[in-house]
C-alpha distance (Angstrom), angle and dihedral (degrees) to the residues before:
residue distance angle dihedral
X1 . . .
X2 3.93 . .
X3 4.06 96.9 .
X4 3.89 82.0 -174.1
X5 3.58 94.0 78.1
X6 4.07 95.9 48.0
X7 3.74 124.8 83.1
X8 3.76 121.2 -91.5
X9 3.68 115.6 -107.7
X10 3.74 132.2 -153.6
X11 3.90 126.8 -156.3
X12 3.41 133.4 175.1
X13 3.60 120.5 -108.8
X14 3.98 85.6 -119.9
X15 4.17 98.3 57.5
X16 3.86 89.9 38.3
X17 3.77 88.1 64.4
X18 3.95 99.5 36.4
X19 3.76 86.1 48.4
X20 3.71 84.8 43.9
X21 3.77 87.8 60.1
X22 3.41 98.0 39.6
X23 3.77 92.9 60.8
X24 4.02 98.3 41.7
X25 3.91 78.7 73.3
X26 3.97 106.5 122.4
X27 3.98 85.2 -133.6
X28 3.72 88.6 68.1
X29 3.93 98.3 45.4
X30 3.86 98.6 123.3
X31 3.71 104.1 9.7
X32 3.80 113.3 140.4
X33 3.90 90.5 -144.7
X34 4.05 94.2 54.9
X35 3.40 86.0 40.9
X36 3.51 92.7 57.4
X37 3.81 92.0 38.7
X38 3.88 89.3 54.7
X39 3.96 89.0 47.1
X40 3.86 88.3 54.6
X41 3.80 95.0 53.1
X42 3.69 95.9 43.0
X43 3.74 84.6 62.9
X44 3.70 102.9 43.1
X45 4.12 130.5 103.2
X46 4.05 95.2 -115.8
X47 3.74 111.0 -151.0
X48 3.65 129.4 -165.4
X49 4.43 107.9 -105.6
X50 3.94 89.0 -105.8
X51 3.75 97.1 47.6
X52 4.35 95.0 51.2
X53 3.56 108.1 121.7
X54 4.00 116.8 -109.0
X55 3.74 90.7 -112.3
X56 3.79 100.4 49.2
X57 3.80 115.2 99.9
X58 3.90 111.1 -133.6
X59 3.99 131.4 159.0
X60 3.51 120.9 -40.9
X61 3.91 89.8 5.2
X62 3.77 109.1 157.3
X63 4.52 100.3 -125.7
X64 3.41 128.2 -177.7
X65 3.82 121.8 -141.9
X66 3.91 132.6 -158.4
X67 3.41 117.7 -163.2
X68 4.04 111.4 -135.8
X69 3.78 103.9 -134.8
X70 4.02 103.3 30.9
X71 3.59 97.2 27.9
X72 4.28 89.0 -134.6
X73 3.86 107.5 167.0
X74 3.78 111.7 -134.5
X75 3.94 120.5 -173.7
X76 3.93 116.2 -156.3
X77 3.44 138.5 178.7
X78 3.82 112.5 -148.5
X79 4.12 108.8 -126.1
X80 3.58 149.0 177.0
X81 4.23 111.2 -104.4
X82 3.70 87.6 -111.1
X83 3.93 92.8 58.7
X84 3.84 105.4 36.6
X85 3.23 123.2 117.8
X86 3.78 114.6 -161.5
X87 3.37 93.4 -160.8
């Protein structure tokens, strides 16, 4: 794959290793998606929490989403499975 032509990606030093974590579990041992996940961290610029950039997106970051065609304004907070809250 020519990672030139994809879009750089920051994570915090913090996700990287929870992710990290996440996808040492056995479950995940040859599934495309982790291994895609995993090929997407190995390639991004890892930043310590207190250095991220105001305008990157990173757990529990408070986002707020416009849908196209109605316009509907949806605030989100990006979370872990364990502590969403669909609600």
């Amino acid at each position: 794959m020519n990672t030139s032509a994809l879009p750089p990606i920051i994570v915090s030093t913090r996700d990287a290793a929870r992710l990290e974590q996440v996808l040492a579990h056995p479950d995940l041992h040859d599934v495309e998606s982790a291994e895609r996940l995993a090929d997407e961290i190995s390639r991004a610029k890892l930043l310590a929490p207190e250095a991220m950039p105001a305008d990157v997106v990173t757990m529990d970051s408070r986002v707020v989403c416009i849908e196209a065609v109605s316009g509907t304004r949806h605030e989100l907070t990006l979370s872990w499975p364990a502590e969403a809250d669909a609600a």
